[in-house]
C-alpha positions in Angstrom: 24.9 20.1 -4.6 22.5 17.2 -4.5 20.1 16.1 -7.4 17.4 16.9 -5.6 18.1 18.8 -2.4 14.7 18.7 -0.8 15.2 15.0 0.1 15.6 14.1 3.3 18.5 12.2 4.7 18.1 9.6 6.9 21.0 11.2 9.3 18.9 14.4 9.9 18.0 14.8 13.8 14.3 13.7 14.8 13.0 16.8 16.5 9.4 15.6 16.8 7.7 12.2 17.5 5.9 12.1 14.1 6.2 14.7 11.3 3.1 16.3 10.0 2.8 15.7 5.8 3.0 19.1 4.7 2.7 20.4 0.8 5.8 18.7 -1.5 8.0 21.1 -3.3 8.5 21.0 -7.0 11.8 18.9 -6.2 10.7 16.3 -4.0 8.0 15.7 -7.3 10.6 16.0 -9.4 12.4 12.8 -7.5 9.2 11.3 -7.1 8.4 11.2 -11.1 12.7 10.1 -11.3 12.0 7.5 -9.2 9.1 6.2 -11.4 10.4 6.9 -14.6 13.3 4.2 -13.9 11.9 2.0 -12.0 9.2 1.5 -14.6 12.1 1.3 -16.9 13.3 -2.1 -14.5 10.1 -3.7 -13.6 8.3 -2.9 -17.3 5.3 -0.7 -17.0 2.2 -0.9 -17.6 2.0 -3.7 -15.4 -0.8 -5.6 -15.3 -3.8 -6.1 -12.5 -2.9 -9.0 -10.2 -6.8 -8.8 -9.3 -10.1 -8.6 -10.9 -11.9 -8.8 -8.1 -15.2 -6.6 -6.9 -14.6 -4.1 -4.5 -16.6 -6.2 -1.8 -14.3 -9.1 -2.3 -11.6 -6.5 -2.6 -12.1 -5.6 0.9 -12.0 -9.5 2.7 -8.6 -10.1 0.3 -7.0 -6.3 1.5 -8.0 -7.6 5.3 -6.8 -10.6 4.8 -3.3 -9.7 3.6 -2.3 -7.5 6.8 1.2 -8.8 7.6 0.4 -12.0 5.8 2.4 -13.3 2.5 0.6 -12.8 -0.7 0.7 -17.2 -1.0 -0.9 -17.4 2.1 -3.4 -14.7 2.1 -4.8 -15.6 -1.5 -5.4 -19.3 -0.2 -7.6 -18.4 3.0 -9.0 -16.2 0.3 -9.7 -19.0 -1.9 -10.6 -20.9 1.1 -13.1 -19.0 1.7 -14.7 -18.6 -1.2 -15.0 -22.5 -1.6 -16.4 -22.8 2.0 -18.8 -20.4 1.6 -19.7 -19.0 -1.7 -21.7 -16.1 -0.8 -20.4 -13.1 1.2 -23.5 -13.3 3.4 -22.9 -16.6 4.1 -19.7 -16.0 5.8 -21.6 -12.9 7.4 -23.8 -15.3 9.3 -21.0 -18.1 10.1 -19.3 -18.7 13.1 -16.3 -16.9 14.0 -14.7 -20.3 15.3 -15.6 -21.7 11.6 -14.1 -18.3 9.9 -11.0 -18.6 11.8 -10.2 -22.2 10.8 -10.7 -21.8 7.3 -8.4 -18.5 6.8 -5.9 -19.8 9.6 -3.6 -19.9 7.1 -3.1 -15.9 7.8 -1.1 -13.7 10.4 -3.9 -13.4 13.5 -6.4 -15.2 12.2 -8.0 -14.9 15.4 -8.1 -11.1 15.0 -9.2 -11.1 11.5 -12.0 -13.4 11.8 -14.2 -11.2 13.7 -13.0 -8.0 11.8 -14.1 -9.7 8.6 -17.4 -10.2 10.0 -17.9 -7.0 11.5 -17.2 -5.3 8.5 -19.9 -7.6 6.3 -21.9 -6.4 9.0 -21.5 -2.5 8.3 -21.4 -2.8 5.0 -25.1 -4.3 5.4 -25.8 -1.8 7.7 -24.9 1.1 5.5 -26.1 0.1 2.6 -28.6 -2.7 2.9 -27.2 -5.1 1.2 -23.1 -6.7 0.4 -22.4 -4.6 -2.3 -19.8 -1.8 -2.6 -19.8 -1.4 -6.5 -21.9 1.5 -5.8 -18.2 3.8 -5.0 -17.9 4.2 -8.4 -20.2 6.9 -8.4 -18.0 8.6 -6.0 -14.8 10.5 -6.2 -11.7 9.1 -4.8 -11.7 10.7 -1.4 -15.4 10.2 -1.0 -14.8 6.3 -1.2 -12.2 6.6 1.2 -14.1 8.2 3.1 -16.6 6.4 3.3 -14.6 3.2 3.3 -12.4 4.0 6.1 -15.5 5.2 8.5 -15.9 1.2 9.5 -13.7 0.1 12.2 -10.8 -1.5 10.9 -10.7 -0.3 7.7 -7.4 2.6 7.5 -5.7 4.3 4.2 -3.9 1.1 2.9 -6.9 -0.4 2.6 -9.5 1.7 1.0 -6.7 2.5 -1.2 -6.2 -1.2 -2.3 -9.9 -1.7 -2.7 -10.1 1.3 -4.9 -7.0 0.7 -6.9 -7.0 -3.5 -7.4 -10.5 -3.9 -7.8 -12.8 -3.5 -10.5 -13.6 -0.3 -9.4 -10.2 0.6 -10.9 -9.9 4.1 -9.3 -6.7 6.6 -9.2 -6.3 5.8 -5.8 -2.5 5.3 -4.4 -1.8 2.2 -2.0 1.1 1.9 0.0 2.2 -1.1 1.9 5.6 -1.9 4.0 7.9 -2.2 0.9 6.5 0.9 -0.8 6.5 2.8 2.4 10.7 1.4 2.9 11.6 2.5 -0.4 10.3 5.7 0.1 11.8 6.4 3.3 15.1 5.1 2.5 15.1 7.7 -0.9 13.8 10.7 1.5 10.3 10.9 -0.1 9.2 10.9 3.1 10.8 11.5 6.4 11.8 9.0 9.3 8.9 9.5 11.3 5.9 9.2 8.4 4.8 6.7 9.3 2.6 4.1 6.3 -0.8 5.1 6.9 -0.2 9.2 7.0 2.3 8.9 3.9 -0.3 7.3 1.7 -1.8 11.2 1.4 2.1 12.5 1.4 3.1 10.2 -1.4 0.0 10.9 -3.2 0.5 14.2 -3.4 4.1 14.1 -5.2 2.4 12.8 -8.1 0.4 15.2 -10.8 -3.5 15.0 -9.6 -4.3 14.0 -13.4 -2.8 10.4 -13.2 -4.5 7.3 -14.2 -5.7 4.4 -12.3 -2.8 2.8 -14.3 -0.1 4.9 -13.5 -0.6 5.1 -10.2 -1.0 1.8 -9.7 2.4 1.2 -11.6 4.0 4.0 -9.3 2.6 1.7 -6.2 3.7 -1.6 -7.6 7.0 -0.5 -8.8 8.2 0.6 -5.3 6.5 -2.4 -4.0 8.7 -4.5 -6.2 11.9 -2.7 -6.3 11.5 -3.2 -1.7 10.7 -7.0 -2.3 13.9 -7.7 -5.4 16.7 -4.9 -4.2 15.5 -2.7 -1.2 15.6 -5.4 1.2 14.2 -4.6 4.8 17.7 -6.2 6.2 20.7 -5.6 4.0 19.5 -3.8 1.4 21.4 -4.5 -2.4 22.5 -1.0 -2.5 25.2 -2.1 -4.8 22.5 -2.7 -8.1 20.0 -0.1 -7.0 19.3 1.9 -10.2 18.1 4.8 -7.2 21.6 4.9 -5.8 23.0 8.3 -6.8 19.6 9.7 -5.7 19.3 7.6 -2.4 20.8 9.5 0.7 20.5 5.6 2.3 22.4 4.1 -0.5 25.2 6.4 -0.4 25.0 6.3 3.6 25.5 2.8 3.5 28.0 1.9 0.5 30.6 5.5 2.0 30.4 3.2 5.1 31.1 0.2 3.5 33.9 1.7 2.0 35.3 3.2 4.5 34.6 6.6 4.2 32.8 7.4 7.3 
């Protein structure tokens, strides 16, 4: 019998176009605290805030990282903030202006606009470029709230929450995260990134810390970028291998097995 039989194995037939997150059993938390507990043991938790920015600034970074390498998104970042020191500054520029600062970035042509659309609303809503006032809130309030402006999903209300200064329990998930998750049978074939940030959340005990579950977010995150490669993953020095229905998928066929 498996470690932990809940999991689901990547060879399992895909009945329905997308599976609905439904309530984890005590073993699928059970591999999800596993999970955590050794890769925090690899990558050395508590590891520290990459950002200590507020959650307004927050916001332009998390849009400006969408499918965009962390080098290049933190200099448009930067970029901007030398251009144009004050948020409503770049509220009132030019889109054509925005774009060729930050065209450093995936779809800068895209994000432009979105960036100041959403100064925009935030100015709407509140009457002024300030979002430090979620902290009053709980953590699905600010999420709420956060992802009622157009463009702005679960990854990043999450992110805003979590890296800011806001320092909230709230669980991002990006593409390595979300790869090392499905390849482990935390979450199914079909869950797609935004719908398994409440799945994922959900494994983990409701009293967390901002710090743990940013560890838990960062350590998946890692483990995708160093070992759990999107193409030819390094099965072979996965410390998640004998708990990984991918892993042993992958090294039975490499040995011959299947």
């Amino acid at each position: 019998m498996p470690l932990f039989p809940d999991t689901i194995r990547p060879d399992e037939p895909r009945r329905r176009r997308r599976e609905a997150p439904t309530a984890p059993s005590e073993p699928l938390k059970d591999k999800a605290l596993e999970i955590y507990r050794r890769l925090c043991g690899v990558y050395e938790c508590p590891i520290p805030y990459f950002h200590s920015l507020d959650p307004l600034s927050e916001l332009i970074s998390s849009l400006l990282s969408h499918r965009t390498r962390n080098a290049d998104s933190g200099r448009a970042f930067k970029a901007l903030r030398a251009r144009w020191p004050d948020w409503a500054m770049v509220e009132e520029a030019g889109v054509a202006e925005i774009e060729e600062t930050i065209r450093g970035v995936t779809w800068p042509e895209l994000k432009a606009p979105r960036i100041k659309a959403v100064l925009s609303a935030v100015r709407d809503r509140v009457g002024s470029l300030t979002l430090d006032f979620l902290a009053a809130m709980s953590v699905d309030e600010a999420r709420g709230w956060l992802e009622a402006i157009p463009g702005i999903g679960p990854k990043t209300s999450a992110a805003v929450l979590s890296f800011s200064t806001l320092r909230m329990p709230a669980l991002p998930v990006d593409s390595h995260h979300h790869r090392v998750a499905q390849r482990t049978g935390l979450i199914g074939p079909k869950v797609d990134v935004g719908p398994s940030h409440a799945v994922l959340r959900a494994q983990l005990p409701d009293d967390w810390s901002a710090q743990a579950l940013y560890d838990n977010h960062e350590v998946l995150m890692l483990h995708g970028q160093r070992v759990c490669f999107h193409r030819s993953p390094a099965c072979d020095r996965c410390v998640l291998l004998d708990i990984c229905p991918t892993g042993q998928v992958r090294v039975a066929k490499a040995a011959g097995r299947t």
